[in-house]
C-alpha positions, 0 to 999 in steps of 0.5 A, a space after each residue: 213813785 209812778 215809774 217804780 210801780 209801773 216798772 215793777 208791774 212790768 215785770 209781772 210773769 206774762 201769764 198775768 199781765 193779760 189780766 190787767 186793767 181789772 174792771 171789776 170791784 176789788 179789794 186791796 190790802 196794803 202790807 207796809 214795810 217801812 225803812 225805819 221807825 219813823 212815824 208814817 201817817 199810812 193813810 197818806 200813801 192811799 191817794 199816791 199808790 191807787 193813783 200809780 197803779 191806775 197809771 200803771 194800767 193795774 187797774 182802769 179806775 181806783 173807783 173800783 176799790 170797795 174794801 181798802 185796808 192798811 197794815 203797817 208790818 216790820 221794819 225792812 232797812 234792807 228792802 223797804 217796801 209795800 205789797 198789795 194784794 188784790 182781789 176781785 169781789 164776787 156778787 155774793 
């Protein structure tokens, strides 16, 4: 998992590979595109995917995550896959 996310992280249009590592709070959803209709437990890819980008350098430390949600979406047997959307937190 750790090369794909660092691979596709890579490839992120220049402009915006200046804003990483985040260091601010954050909070990031998940939108889970699985393969099939199996049964996935969405909470078991938590750990394995905050780890990856931390490794990535998408973020320094998943420490800063403050809000997390998982939303489990269609079914993609073309193109599995999971798309985070990330945003920093303001002092409101």
């Amino acid at each position: 998992y750790m090369s794909i996310i660092d691979r596709d992280i890579k490839k992120l249009e220049p402009s915006h590979i200046t804003l990483f590592p985040l260091e601010s709070k954050l909070s990031v959803i998940y939108d889970v595109h699985p393969p099939d209709a199996r049964r996935r437990d969405l909470a078991n890819l938590d750990k394995v995917i905050s780890d990856c980008c931390t490794k990535a350098g998408l973020w320094s430390d998943d420490f800063n995550i403050d809000k997390l949600q998982f939303n489990r979406r269609d079914i993609n047997r073309k193109a599995p896959c999971i798309i985070a959307t990330i945003k920093e937190l303001t002092n409101e």
